[in-house]
PDB file with SEQRES, HELIX, SHEET and CRYST1 records, atoms N, CA, C and O in Angstrom:
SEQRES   1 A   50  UNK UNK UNK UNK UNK UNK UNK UNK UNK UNK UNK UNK UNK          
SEQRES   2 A   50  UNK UNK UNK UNK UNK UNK UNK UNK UNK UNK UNK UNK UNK          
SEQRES   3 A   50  UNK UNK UNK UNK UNK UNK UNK UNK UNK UNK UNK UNK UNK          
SEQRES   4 A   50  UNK UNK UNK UNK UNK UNK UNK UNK UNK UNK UNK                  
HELIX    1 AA1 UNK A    2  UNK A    5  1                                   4    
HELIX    2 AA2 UNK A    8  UNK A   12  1                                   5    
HELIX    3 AA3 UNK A   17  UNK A   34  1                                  18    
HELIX    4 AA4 UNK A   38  UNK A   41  1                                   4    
HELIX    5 AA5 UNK A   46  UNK A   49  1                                   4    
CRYST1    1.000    1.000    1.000  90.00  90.00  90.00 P 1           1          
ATOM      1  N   UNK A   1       0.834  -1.208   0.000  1.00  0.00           N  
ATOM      2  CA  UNK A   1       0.000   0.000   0.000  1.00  0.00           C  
ATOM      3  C   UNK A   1       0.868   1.256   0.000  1.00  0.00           C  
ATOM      4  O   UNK A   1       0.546   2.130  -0.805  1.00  0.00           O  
ATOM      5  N   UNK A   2       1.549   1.394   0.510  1.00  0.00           N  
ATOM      6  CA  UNK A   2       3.007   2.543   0.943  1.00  0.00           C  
ATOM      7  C   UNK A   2       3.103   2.685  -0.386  1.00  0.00           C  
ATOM      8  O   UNK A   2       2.807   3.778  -0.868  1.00  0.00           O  
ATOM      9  N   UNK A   3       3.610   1.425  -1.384  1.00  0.00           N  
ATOM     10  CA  UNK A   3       4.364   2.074  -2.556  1.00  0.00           C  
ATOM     11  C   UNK A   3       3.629   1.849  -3.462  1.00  0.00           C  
ATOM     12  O   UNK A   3       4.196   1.496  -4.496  1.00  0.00           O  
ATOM     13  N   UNK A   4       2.112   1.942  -3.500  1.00  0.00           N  
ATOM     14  CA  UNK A   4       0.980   2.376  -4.279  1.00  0.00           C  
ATOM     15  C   UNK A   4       1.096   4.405  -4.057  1.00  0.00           C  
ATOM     16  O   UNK A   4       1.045   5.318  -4.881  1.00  0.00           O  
ATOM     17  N   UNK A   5       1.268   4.381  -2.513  1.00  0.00           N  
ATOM     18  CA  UNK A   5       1.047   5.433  -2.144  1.00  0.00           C  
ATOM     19  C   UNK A   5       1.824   6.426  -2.758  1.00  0.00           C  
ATOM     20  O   UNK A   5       1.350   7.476  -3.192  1.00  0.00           O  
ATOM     21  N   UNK A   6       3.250   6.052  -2.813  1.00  0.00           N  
ATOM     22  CA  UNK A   6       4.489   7.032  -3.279  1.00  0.00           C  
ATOM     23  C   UNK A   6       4.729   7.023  -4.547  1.00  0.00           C  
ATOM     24  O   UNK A   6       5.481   7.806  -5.127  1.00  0.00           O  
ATOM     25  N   UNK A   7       3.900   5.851  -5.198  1.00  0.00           N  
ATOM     26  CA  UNK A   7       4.046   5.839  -7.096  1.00  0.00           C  
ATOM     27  C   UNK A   7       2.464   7.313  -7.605  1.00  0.00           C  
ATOM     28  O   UNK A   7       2.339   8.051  -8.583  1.00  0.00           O  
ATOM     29  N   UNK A   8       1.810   7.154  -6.655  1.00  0.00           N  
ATOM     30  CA  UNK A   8       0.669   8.223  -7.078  1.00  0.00           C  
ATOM     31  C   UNK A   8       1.323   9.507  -6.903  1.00  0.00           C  
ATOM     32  O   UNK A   8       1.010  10.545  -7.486  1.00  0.00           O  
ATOM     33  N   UNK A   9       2.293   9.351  -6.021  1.00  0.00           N  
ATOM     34  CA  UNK A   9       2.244  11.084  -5.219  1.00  0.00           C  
ATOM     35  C   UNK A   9       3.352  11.290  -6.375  1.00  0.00           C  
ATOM     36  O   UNK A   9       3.583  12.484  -6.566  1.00  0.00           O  
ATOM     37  N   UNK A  10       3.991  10.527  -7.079  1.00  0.00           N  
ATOM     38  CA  UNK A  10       5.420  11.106  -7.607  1.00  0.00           C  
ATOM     39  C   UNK A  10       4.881  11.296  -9.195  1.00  0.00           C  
ATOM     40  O   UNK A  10       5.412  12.059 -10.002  1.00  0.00           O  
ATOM     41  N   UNK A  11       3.849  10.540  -9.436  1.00  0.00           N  
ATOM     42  CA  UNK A  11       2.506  10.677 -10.482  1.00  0.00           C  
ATOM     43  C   UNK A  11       1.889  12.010 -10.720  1.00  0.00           C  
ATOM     44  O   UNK A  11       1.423  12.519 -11.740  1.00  0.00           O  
ATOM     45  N   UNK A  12       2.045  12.534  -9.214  1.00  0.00           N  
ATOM     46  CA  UNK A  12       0.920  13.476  -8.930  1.00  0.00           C  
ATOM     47  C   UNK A  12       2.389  14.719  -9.498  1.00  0.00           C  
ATOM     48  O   UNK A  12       2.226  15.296 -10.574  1.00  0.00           O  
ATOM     49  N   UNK A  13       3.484  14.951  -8.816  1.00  0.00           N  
ATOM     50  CA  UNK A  13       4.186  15.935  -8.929  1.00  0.00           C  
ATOM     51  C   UNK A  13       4.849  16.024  -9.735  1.00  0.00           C  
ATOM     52  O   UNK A  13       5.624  16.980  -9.715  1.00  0.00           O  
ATOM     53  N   UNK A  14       4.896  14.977 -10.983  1.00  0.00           N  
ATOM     54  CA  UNK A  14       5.243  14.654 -12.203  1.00  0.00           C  
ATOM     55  C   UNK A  14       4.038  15.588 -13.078  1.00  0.00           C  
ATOM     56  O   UNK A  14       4.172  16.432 -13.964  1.00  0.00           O  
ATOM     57  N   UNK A  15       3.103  15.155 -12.558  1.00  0.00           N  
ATOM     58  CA  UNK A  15       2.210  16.396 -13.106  1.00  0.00           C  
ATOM     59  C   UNK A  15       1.876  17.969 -13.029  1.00  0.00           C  
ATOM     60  O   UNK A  15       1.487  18.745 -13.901  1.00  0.00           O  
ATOM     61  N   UNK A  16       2.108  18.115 -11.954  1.00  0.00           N  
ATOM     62  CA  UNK A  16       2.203  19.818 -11.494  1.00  0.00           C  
ATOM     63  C   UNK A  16       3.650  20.104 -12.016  1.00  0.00           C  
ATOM     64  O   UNK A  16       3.808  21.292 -12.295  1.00  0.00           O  
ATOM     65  N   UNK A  17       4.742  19.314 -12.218  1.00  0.00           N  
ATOM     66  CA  UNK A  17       5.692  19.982 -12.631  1.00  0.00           C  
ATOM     67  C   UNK A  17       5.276  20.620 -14.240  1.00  0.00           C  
ATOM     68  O   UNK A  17       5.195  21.776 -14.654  1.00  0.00           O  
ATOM     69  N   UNK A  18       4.990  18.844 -15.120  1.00  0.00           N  
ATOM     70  CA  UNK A  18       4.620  19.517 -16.396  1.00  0.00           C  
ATOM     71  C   UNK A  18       3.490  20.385 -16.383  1.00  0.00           C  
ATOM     72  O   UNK A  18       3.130  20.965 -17.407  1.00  0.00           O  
ATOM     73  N   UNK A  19       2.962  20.500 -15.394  1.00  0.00           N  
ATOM     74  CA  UNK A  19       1.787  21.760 -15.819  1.00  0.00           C  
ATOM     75  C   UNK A  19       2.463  23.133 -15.784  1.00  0.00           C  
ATOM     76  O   UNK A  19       2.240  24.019 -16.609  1.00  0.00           O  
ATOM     77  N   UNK A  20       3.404  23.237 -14.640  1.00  0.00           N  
ATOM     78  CA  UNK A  20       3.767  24.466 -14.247  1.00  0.00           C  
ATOM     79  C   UNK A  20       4.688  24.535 -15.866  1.00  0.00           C  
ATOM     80  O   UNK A  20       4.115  25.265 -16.675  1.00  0.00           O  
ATOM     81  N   UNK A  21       5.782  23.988 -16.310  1.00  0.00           N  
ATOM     82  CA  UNK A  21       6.211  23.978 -17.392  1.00  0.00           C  
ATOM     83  C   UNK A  21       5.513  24.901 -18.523  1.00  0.00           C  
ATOM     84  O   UNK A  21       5.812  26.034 -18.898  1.00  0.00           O  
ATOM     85  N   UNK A  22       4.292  23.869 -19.014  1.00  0.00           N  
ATOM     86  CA  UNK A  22       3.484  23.977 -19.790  1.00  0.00           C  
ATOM     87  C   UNK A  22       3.070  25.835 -19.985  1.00  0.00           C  
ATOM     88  O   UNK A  22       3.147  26.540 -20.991  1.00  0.00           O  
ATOM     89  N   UNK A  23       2.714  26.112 -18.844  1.00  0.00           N  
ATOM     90  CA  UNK A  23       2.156  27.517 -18.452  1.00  0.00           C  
ATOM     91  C   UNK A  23       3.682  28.415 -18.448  1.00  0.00           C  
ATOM     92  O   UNK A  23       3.862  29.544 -18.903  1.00  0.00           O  
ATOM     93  N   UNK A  24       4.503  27.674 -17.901  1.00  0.00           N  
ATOM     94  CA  UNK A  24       6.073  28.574 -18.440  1.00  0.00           C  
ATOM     95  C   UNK A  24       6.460  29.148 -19.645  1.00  0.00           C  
ATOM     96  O   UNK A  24       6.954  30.232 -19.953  1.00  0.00           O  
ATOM     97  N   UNK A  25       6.119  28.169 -20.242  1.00  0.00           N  
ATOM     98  CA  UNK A  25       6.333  28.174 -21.968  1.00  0.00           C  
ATOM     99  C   UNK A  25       5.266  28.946 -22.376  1.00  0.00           C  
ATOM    100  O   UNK A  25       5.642  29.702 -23.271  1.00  0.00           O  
ATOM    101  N   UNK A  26       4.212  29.072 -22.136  1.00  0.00           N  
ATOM    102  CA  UNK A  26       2.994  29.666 -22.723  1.00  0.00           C  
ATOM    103  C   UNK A  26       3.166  31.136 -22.325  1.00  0.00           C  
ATOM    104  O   UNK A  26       2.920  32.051 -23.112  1.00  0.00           O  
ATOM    105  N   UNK A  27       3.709  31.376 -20.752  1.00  0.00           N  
ATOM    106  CA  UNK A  27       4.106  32.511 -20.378  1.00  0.00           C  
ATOM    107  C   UNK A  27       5.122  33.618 -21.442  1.00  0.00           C  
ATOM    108  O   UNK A  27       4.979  34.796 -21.768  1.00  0.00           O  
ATOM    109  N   UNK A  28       5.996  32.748 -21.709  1.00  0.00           N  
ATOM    110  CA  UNK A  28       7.155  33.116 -22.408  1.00  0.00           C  
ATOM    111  C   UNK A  28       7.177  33.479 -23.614  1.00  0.00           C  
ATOM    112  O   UNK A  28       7.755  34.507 -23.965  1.00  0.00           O  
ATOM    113  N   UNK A  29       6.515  32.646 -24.479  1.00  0.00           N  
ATOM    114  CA  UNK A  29       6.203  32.844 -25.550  1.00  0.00           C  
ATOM    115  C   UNK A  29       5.506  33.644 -25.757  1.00  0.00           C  
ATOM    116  O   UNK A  29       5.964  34.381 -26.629  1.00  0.00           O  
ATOM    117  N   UNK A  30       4.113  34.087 -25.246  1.00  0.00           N  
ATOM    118  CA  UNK A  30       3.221  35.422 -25.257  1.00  0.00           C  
ATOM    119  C   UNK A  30       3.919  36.655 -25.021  1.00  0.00           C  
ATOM    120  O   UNK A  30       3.559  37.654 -25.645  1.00  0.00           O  
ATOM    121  N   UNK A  31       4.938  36.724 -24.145  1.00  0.00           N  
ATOM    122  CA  UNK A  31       6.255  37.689 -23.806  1.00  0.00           C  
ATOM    123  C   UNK A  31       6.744  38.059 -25.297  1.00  0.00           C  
ATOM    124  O   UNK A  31       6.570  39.193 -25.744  1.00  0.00           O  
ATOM    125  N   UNK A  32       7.355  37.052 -26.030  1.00  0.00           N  
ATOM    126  CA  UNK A  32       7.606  37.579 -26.788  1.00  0.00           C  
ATOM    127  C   UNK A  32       7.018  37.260 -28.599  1.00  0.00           C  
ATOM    128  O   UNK A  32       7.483  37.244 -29.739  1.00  0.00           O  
ATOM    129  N   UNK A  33       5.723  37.049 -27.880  1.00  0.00           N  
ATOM    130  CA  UNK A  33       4.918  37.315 -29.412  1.00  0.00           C  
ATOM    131  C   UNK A  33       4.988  38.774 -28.959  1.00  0.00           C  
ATOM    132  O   UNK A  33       5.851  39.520 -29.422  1.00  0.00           O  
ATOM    133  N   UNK A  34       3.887  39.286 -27.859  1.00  0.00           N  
ATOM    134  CA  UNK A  34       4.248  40.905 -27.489  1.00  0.00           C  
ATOM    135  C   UNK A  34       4.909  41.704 -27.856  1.00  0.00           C  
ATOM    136  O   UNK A  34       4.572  42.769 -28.376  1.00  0.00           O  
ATOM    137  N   UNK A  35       6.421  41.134 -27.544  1.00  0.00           N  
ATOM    138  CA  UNK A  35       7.487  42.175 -27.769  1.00  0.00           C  
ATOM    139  C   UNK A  35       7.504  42.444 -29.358  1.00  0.00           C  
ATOM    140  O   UNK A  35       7.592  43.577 -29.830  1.00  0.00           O  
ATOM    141  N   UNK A  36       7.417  41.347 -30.073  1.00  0.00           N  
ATOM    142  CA  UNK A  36       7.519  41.591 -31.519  1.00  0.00           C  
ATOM    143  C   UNK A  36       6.616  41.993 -32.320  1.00  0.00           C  
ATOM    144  O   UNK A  36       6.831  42.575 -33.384  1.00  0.00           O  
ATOM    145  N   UNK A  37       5.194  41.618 -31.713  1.00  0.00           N  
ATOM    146  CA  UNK A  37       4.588  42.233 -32.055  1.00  0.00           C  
ATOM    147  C   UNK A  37       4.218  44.309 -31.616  1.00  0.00           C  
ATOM    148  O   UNK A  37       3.468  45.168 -32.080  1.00  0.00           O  
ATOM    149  N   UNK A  38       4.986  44.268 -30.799  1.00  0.00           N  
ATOM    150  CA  UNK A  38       4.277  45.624 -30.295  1.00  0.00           C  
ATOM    151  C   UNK A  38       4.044  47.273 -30.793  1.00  0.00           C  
ATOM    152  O   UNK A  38       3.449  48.337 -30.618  1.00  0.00           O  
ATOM    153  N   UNK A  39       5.342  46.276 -31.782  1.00  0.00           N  
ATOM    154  CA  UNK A  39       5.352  48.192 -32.971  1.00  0.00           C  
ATOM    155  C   UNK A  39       4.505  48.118 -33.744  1.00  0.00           C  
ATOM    156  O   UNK A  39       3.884  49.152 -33.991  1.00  0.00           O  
ATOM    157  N   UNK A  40       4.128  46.824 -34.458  1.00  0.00           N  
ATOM    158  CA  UNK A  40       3.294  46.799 -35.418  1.00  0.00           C  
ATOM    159  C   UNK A  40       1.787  46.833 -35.083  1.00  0.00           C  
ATOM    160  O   UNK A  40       0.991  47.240 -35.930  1.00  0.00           O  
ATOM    161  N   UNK A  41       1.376  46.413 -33.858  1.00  0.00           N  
ATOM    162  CA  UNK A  41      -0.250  46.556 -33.652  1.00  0.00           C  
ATOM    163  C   UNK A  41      -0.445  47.361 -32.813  1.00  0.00           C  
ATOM    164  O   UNK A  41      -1.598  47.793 -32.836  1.00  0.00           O  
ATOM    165  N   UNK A  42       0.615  48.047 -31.545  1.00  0.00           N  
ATOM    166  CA  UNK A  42       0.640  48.668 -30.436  1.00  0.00           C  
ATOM    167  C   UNK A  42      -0.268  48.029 -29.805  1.00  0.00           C  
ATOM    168  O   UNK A  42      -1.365  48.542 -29.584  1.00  0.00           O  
ATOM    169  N   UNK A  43      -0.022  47.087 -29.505  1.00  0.00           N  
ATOM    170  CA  UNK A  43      -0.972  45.747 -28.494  1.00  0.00           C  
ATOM    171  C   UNK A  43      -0.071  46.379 -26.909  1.00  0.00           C  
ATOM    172  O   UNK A  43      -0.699  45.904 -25.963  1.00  0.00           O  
ATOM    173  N   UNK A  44       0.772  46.989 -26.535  1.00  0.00           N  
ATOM    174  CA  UNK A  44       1.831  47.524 -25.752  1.00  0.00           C  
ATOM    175  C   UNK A  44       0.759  48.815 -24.864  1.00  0.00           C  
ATOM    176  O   UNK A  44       0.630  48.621 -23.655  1.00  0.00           O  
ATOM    177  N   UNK A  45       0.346  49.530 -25.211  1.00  0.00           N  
ATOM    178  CA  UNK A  45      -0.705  50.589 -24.704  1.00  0.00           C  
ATOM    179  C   UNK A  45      -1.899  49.891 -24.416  1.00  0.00           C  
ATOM    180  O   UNK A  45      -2.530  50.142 -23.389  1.00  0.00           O  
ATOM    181  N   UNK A  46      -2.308  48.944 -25.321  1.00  0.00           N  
ATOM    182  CA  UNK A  46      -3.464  47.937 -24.972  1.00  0.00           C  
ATOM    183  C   UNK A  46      -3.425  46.949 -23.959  1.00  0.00           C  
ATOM    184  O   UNK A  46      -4.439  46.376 -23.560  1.00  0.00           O  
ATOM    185  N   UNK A  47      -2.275  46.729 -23.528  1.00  0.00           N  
ATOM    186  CA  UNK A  47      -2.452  45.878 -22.017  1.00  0.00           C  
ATOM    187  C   UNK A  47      -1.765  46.700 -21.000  1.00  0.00           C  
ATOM    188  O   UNK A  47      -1.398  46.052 -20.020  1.00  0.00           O  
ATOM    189  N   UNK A  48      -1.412  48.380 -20.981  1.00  0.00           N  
ATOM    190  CA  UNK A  48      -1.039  48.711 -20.186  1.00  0.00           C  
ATOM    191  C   UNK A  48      -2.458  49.606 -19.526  1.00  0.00           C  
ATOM    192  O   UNK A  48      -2.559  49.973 -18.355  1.00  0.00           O  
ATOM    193  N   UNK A  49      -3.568  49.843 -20.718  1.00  0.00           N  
ATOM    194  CA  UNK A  49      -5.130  50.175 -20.100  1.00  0.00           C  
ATOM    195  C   UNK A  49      -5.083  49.642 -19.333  1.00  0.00           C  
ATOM    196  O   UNK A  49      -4.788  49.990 -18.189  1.00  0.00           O  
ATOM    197  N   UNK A  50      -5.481  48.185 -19.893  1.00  0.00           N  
ATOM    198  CA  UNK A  50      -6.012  47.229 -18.515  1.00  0.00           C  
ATOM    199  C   UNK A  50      -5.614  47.062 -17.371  1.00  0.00           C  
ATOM    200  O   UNK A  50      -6.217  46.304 -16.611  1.00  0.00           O  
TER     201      UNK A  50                                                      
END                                                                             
């Protein structure tokens, strides 16, 4: 039962890692669609409204 227990939990943080990842990359990349995009659409004034 123990090492049912510790194969789920390492299951479990195997998963929050790739999630946190996942959302890293997504973070990052929107960073710099932004940046490159920002002269050309001024999307840059548009999220500094908000």
């Amino acid at each position: 039962m123990a090492s049912q227990v510790s194969i789920s939990g390492w299951l479990l943080l195997g998963l929050i890692l790739l999630m946190l990842a996942l959302i890293g990359a997504v973070i990052y990349l929107s960073l710099r669609l932004r940046k490159s995009a920002a002269g050309s659409l001024g999307m840059e004034s548009r999220y500094q409204e908000m």
